[in-house]
FIMI-771663 format. One record per residue (C-alpha): residue in one letter; x, y, z. Coordinates in Angstrom, 2 decimals. Layout:
<atoms>
  res        X        Y        Z
    A        X        Y        Z
...
</atoms>
This chain:
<atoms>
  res        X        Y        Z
    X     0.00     0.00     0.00
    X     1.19     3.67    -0.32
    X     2.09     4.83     2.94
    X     2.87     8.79     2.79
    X     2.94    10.36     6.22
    X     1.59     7.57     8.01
    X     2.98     8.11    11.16
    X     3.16     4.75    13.43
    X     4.06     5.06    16.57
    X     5.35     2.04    19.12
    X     4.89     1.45    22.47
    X     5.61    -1.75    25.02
    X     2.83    -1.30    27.64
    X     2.93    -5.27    28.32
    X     6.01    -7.60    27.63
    X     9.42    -6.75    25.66
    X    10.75    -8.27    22.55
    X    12.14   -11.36    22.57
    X    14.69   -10.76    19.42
    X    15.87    -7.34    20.06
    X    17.51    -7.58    16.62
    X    14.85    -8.93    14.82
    X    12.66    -5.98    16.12
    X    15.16    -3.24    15.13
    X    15.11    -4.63    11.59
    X    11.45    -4.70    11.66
    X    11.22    -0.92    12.29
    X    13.50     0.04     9.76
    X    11.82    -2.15     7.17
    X     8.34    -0.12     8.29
    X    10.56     3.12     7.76
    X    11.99     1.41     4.22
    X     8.47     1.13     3.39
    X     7.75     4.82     3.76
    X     6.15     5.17     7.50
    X     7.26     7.67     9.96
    X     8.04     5.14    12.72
    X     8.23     6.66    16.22
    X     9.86     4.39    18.37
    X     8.99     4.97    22.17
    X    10.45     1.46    23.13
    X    14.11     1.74    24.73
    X    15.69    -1.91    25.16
    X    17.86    -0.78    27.58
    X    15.16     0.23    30.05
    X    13.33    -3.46    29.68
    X    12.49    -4.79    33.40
    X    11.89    -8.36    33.50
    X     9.70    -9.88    31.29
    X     7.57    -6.44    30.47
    X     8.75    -3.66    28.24
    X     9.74    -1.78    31.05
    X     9.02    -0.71    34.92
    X     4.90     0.26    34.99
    X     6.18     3.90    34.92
    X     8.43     3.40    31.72
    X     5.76     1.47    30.15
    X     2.84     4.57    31.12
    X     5.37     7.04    29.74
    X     5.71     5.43    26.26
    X     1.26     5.30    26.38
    X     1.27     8.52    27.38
    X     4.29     9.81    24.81
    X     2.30     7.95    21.29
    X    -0.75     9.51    22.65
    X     0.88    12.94    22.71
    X     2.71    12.62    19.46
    X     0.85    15.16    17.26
    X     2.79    13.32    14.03
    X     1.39     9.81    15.25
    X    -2.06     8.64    13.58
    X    -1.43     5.06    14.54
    X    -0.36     3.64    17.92
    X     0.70    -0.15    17.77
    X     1.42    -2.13    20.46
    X     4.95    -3.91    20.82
    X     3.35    -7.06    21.76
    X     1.18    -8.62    24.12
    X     2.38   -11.50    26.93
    X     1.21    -9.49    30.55
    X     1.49    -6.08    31.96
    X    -1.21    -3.82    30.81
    X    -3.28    -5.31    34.13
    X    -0.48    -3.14    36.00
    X    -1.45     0.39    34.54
    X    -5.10     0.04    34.03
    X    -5.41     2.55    37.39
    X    -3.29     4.97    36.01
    X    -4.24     5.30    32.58
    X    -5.92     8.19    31.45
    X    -8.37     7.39    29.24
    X    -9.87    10.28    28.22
    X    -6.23    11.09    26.79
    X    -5.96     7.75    25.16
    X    -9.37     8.93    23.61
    X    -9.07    12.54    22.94
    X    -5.73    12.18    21.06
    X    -7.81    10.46    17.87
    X    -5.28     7.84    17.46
    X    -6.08     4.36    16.12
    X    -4.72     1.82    18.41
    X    -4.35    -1.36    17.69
    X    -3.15    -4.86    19.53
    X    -4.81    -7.84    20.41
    X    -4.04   -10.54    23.35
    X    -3.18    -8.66    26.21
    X    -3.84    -5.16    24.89
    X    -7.82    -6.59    25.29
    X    -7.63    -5.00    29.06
    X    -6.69    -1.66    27.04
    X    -9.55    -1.77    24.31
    X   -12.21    -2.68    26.65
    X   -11.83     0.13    29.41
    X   -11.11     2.93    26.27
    X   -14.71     1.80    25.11
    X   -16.42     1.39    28.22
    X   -14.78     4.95    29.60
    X   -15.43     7.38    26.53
    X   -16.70     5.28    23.49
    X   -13.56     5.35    21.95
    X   -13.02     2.54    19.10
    X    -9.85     0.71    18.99
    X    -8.50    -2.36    16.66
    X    -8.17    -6.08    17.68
    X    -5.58    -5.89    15.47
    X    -1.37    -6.23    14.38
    X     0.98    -6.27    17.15
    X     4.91    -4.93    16.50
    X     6.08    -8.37    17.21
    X     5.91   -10.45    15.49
    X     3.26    -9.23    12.64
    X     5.48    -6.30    11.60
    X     9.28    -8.13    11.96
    X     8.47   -10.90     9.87
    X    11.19   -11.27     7.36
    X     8.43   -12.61     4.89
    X     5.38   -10.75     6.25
    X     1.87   -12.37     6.22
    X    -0.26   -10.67     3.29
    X    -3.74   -11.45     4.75
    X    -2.73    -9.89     8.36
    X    -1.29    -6.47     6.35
    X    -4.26    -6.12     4.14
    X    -6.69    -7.09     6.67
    X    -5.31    -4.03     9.17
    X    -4.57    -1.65     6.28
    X    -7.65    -2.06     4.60
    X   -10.02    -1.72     7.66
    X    -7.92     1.60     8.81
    X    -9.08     2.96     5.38
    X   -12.71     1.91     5.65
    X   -15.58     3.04     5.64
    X   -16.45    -0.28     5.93
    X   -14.59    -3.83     6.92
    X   -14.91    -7.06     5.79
    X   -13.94   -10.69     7.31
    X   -14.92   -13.86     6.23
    X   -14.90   -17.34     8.33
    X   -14.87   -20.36     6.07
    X   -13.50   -23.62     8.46
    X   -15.50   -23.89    11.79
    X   -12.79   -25.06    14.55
    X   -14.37   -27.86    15.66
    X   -15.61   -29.81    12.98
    X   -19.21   -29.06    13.05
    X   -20.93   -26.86    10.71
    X   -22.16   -23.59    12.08
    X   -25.43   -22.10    13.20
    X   -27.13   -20.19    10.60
    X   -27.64   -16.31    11.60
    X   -28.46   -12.72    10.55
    X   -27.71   -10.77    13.12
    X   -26.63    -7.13    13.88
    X   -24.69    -5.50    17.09
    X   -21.71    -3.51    18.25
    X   -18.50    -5.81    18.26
    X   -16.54    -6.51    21.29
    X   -14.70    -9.16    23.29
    X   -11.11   -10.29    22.61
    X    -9.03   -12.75    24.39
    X   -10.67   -14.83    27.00
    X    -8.61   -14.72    29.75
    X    -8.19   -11.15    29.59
    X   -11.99   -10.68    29.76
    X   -12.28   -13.38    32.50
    X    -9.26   -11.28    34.48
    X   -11.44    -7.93    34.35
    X   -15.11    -9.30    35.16
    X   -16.42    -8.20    38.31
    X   -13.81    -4.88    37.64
    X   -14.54    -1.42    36.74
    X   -12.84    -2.04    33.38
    X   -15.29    -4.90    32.48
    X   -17.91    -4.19    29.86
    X   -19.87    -6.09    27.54
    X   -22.10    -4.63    24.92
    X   -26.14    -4.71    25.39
    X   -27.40    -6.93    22.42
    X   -23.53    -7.13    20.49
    X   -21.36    -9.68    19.12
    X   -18.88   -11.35    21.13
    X   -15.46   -12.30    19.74
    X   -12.89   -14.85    21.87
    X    -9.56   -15.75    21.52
    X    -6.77   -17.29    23.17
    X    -3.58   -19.92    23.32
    X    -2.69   -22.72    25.02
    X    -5.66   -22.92    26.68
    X    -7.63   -26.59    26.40
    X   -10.85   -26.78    26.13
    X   -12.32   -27.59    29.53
    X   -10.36   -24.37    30.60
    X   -12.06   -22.37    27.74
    X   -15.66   -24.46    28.82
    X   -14.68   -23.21    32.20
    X   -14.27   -19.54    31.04
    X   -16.98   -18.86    29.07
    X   -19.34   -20.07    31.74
    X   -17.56   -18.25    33.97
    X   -18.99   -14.78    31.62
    X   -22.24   -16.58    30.93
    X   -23.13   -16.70    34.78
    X   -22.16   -13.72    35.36
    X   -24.58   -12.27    33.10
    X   -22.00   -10.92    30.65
    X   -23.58   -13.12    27.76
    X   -27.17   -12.00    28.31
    X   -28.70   -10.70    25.55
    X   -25.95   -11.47    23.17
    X   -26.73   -11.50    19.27
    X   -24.08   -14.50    19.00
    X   -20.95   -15.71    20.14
    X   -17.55   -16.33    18.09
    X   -15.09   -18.31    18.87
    X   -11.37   -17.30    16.89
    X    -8.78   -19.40    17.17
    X    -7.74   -21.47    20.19
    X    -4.44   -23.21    19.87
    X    -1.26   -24.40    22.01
    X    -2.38   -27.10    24.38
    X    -2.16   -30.91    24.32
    X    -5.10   -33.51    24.96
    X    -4.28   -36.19    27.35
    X    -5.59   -39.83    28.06
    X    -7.27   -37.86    31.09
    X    -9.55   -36.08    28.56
    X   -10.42   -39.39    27.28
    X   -12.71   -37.83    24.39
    X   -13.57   -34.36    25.42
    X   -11.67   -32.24    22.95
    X   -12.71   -28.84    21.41
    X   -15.39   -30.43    19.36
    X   -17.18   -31.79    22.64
    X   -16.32   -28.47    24.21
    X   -17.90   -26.29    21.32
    X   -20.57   -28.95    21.32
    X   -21.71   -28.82    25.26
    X   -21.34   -24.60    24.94
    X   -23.70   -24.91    22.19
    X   -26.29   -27.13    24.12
    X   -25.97   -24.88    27.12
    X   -25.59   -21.12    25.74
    X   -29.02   -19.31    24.67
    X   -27.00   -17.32    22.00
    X   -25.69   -18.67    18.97
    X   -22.25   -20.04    19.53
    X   -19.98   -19.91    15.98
    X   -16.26   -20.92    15.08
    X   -13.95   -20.64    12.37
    X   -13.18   -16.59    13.17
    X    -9.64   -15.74    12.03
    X    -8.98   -13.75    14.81
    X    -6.10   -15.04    17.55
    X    -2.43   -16.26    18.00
    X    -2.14   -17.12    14.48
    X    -0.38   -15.33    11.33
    X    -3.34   -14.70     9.55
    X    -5.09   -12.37    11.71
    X    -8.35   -10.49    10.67
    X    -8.43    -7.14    12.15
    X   -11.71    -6.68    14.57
    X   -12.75    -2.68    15.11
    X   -13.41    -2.85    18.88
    X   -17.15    -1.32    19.17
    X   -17.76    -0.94    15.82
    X   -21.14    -2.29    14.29
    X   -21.42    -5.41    12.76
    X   -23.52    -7.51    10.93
    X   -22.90   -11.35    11.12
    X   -24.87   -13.77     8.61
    X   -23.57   -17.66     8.37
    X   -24.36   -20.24     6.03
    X   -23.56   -23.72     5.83
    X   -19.86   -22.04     3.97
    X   -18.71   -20.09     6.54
    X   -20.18   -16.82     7.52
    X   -19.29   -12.69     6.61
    X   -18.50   -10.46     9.25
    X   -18.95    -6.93     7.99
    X   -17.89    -3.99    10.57
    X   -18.47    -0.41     9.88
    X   -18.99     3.14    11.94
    X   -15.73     3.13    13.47
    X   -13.06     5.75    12.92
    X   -10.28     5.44    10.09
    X    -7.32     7.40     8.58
</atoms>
């Protein structure tokens, strides 16, 4: 895509990069590629396994907010620390600045309070590492993020229901929230917990089996956090191992039993997660969901774009 005067800005408000080289290289091949990269992560101020001490980590936030010649604020990665600032971020800030911010995983405890707080739309969406220092960089993630920044409107299709088991037919409409699972499980019962009257819920997450994923989405459906829900869709959930203890119960009798409990439709097959090829999911925007024995067609709009 052309890129004049995009200006991207980076911050590390959970964990550090793992490859320090490989994410040097990665920013100058966004700056080869014509984007004004403003780099607010400093290496040499990492503190254990996050991107810095909470107050480093605030002060880069804080800094891409501020940046008048930012229009895009990505996150570094995910991994854990954005838990730690939630009391002192200022949201309104976050809000008022009119960046688009984007990150996915553990940036969820980020999106959801920026929405809940002032109404502010964010992206489930590329993360520095490792979707932007990819020496061969994944064409569906790029497109996916750069075309929905351009909008008006976005659209992502689900073809392969994880699971095995064809999906629930629907034709529904709502505002589009959610993210990764245990992110949304660490924040319910908090005052940065919201879920959307009469939306659509995305989840995601890794290395989580399935009885643990059963175990979380009941834990939101008892809590009331799935009333009134137009549907429920499950992205990708990867990374763990069955075991002769499980002796049969695998995602497909997980998605099975949430299907025979949940009074929403529950769908799969959403490329949305850990994974290279990552939709990108505006946080809050409207969408419209319809589902056929194919797949189904996600189509977001009325969120805010370059």
């Amino acid at each position: 895509m052309s890129t004049p005067n995009i200006g991207i800005a980076i911050a590390a408000p959970s964990g550090r990069p793992l490859d320090i080289d490989a994410y040097l290289q990665g920013v100058q091949r966004l700056r080869q590629q014509g984007f004004l990269v403003h780099d607010y992560y400093d290496d040499d101020k990492k503190f254990q396994r996050f991107g810095g001490t909470d107050e480093d980590r605030l002060a880069q936030l804080n800094a891409a907010a501020a940046d008048p010649a930012v229009q895009v604020v990505v996150a570094l990665r995910g991994s854990y620390g954005m838990s730690r600032l939630l009391p002192a971020i200022d949201f309104r800030k976050m809000a008022d600045s009119g960046k688009l911010f984007s990150g996915y995983s553990d940036f969820t405890a980020f999106q959801m309070p920026l929405l809940k707080q002032t109404g502010r739309i964010s992206f489930g969406g590329p993360m520095m590492c490792d979707d932007f220092i990819r020496p061969e960089p994944v064409a569906y993630t790029l497109k996916q993020f750069w075309d929905c920044l351009r909008g008006p409107l976005h659209t992502v299709r689900g073809a392969v229901a994880q699971g095995g088991a064809d999906n629930p037919l629907v034709d529904v409409n709502g505002k589009l929230w959610g993210g990764n699972l245990a992110m949304m499980v660490s924040l319910l019962g908090t005052p940065y917990f919201q879920a959307l009257e009469q939306g659509i819920c995305f989840i995601e997450d890794i290395s989580e089996h399935p009885y643990r994923i059963e175990r979380m989405v009941l834990q939101l459906f008892y809590a009331g956090a799935l009333d009134g829900q137009r549907a429920l869709v499950l992205g990708d959930f990867s990374g763990y191992k069955l075991t002769p203890m499980d002796n049969g119960y695998d995602f497909e009798a997980m998605l099975a039993y949430l299907r025979s409990r949940l009074p929403i439709p529950v769908l799969s097959g959403l490329p949305f997660g850990h994974v290279k090829e990552r939709a990108t999911l505006p946080y809050g925007g409207m969408a419209h969901l319809v589902s056929d024995e194919r797949g189904f067609e996600l189509t977001i709009s009325d969120y805010p774009t370059l």
